[in-house]
C-alpha positions, -999 to +999 in steps of 0.1 A: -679-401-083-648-380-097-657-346-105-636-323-128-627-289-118-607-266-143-574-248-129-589-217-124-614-232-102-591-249-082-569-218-075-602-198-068-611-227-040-571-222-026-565-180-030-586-153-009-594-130-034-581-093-029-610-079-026-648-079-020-681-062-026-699-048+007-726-075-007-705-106-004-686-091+028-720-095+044-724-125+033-693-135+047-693-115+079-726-120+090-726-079+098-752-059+079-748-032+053-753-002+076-724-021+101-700-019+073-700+012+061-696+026+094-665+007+100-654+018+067-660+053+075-643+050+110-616+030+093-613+002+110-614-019+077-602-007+046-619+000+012-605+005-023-620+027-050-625+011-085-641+033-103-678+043-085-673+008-069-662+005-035-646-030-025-634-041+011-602-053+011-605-095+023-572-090+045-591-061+065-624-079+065-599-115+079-579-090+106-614-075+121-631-113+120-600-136+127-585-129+161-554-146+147-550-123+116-546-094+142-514-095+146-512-080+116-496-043+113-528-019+109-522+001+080-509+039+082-539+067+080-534+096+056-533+128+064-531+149+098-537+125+131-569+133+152-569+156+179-572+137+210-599+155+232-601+148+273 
């Protein structure tokens, strides 16, 4: 059996996309809702405003899930640094 798939399909089956709803990153995480927005909020994945929507960005959600994709620079932080506390 030959099945048909357009081009658009075919590059959707080949490209990560950028990004991702916290929905479908817990789909593919396996991590629950309340697990992702605390990493978001400490974070250590990143997130993208679009309008009211928040996505996750798919090369964040790869570096935290794939030990591989870690060697990946982590990306700068904004602002003043932390004060480290003893």
């Amino acid at each position: 059996m030959i099945v048909r798939m357009s081009t658009a399909d075919a590059i959707r089956m080949t490209v990560p996309p950028l990004a991702v709803t916290f929905a479908s990153a817990r789909q593919i995480s396996g991590l629950g809702l309340t697990t992702l927005w605390r990493l978001a909020r400490e974070r250590q994945i990143e997130t993208v405003r679009v309008g009211r929507r928040t996505l996750i960005t798919y090369r964040s959600l790869a570096r935290l899930l794939l030990p591989e994709a870690a060697d990946t620079p982590q990306p700068r932080r904004r602002g003043r640094p932390r004060k480290v506390t003893a």
